[in-house]
DOGU-783479 format. One line per 8 residues: for each residue x negated, y negated, z negated of N, C-alpha, C. Coordinates in nm, 2 decimals. Last residue first. Layout:
<atoms>
X,Y,Z,X,Y,Z,X,Y,Z  ...
</atoms>
This chain:
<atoms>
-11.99,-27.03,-6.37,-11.98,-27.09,-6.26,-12.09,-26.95,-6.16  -12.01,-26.95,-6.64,-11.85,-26.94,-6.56,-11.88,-26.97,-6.42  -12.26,-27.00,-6.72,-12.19,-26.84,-6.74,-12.09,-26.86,-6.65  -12.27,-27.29,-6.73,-12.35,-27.19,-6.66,-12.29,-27.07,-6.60  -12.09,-27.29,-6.96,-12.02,-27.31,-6.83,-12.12,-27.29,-6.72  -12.26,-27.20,-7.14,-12.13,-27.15,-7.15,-12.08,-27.13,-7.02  -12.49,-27.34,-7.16,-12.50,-27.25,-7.13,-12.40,-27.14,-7.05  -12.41,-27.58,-7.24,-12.47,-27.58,-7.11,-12.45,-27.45,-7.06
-12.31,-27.51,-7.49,-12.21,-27.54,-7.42,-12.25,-27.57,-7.27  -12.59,-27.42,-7.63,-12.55,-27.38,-7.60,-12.39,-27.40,-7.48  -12.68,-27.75,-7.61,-12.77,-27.63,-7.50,-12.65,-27.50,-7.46  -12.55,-27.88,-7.74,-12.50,-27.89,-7.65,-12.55,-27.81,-7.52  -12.60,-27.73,-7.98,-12.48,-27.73,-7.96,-12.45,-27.79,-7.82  -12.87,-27.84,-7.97,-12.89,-27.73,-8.01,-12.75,-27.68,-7.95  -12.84,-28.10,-8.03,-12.92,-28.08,-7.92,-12.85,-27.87,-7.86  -12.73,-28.11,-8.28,-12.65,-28.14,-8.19,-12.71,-28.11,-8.04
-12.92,-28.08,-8.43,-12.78,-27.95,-8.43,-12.74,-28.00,-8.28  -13.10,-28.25,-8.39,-13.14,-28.10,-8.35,-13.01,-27.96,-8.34  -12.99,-28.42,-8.51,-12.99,-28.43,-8.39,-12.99,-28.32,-8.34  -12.98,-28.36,-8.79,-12.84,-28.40,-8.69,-12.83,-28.35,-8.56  -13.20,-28.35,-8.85,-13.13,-28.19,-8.85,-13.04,-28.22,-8.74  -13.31,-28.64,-8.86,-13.35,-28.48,-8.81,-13.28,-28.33,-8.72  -13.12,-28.68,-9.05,-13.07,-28.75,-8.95,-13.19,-28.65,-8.85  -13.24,-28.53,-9.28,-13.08,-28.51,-9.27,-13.03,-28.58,-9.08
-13.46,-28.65,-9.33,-13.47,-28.51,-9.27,-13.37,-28.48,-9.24  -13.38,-28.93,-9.40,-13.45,-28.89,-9.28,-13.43,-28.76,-9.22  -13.29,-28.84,-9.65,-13.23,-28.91,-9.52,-13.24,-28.86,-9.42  -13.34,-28.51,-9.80,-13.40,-28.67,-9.79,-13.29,-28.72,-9.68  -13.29,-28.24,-9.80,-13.30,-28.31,-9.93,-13.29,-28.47,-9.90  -12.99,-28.16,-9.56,-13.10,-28.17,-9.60,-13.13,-28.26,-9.75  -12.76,-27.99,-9.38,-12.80,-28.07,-9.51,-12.96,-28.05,-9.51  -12.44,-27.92,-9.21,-12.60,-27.98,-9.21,-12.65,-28.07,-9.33
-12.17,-27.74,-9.08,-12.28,-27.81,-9.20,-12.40,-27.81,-9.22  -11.98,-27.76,-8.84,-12.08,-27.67,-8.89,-12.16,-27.79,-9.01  -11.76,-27.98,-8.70,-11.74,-27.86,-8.80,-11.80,-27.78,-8.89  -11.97,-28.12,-8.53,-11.86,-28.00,-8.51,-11.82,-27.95,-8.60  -12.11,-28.13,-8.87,-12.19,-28.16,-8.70,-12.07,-28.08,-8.63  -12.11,-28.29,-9.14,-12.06,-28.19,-9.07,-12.10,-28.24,-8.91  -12.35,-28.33,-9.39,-12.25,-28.41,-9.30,-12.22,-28.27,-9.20  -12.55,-28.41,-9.67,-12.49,-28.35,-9.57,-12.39,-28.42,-9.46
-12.82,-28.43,-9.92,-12.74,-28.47,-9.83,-12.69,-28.41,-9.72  -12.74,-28.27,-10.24,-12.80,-28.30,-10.11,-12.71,-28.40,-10.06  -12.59,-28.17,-10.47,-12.72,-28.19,-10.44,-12.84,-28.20,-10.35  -12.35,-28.29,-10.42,-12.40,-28.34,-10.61,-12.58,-28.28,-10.56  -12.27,-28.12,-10.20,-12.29,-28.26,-10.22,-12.37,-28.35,-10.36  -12.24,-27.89,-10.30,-12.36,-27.92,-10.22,-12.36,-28.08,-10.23  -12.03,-27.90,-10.48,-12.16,-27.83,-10.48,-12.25,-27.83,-10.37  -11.80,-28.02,-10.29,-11.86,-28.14,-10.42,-11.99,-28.03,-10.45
-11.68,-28.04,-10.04,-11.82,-27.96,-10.06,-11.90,-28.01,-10.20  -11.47,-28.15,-9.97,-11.44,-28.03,-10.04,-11.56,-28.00,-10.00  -11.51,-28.42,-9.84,-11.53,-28.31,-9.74,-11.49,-28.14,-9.82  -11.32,-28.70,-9.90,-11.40,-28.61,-9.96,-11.41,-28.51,-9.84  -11.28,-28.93,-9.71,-11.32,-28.98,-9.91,-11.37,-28.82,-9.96  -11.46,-28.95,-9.43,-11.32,-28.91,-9.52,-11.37,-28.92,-9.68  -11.55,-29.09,-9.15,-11.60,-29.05,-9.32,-11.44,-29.04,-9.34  -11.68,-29.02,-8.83,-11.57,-29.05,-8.92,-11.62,-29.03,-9.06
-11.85,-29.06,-8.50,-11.87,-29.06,-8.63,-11.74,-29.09,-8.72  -11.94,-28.93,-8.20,-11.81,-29.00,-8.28,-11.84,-28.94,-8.42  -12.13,-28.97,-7.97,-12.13,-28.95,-8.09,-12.01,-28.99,-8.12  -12.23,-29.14,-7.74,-12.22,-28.97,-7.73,-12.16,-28.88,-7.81  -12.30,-29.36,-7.80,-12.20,-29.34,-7.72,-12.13,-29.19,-7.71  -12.48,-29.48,-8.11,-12.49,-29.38,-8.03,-12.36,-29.38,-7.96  -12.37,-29.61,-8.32,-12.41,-29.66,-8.20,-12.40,-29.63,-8.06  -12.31,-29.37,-8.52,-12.21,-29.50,-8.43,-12.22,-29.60,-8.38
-12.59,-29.37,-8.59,-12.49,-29.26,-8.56,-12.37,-29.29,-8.46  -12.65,-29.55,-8.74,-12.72,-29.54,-8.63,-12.66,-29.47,-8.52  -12.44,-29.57,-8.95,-12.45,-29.67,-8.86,-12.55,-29.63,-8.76  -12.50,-29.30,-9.08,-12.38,-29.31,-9.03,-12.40,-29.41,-8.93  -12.77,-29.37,-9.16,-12.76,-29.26,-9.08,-12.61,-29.30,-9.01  -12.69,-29.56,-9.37,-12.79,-29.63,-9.29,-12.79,-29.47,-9.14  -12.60,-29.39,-9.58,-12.49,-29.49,-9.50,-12.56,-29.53,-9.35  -12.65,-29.17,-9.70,-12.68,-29.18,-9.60,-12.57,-29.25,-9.54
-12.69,-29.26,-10.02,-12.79,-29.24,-9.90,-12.82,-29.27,-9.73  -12.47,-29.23,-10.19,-12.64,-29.16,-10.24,-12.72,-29.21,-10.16  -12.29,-29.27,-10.02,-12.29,-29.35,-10.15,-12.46,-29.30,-10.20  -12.21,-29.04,-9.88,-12.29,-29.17,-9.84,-12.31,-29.24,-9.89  -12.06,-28.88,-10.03,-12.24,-28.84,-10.03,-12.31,-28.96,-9.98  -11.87,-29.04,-10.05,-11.91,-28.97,-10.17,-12.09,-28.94,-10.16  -11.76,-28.98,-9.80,-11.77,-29.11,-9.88,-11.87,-29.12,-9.97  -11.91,-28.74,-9.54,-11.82,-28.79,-9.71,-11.88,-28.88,-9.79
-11.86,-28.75,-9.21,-11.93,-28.79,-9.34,-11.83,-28.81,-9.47  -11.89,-28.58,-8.92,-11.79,-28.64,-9.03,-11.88,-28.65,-9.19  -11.92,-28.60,-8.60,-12.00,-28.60,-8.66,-11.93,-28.64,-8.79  -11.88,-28.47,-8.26,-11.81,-28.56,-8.40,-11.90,-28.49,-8.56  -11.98,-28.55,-7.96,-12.03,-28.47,-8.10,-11.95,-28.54,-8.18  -11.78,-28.50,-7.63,-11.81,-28.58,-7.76,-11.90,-28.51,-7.85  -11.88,-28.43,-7.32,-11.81,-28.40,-7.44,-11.88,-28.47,-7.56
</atoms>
């Protein structure tokens, strides 16, 4: 299963462009930007991006591409888990 990972235009203009392109290397990953995410109050003071859906921010780059991973590590423990349960 994919991670989709969605970025706003707007915040990547501050920062995290160089995150999005590492991001969409990655095989695992599907990365999109949309011109806005409707988060202009967090946005005006961080950086963010949506991981699944769920929102991830940090003050700096780096710590933002950090978080990513760890959400996504994090999201795929649990969906390990899930189908553990069924089987």
């Amino acid at each position: 299963m994919f991670t989709l990972v969605e970025f706003c235009s707007s915040n990547m203009l501050k920062g995290t462009e160089d995150i999005y392109q590492k991001l969409d290397e990655d095989p695992g990953i599907d990365v999109l930007d949309y011109g806005c995410l409707n988060n202009c109050g967090l946005c005006s003071k961080a950086f963010f991006v949506l991981v699944d859906g769920e929102i991830v921010s940090a003050m700096t780059a780096d710590k933002l591409l950090e978080k990513i991973y760890k959400r996504i590590e994090k999201n795929n423990e649990k969906l390990e888990k899930e189908f553990d349960d069924l089987s």
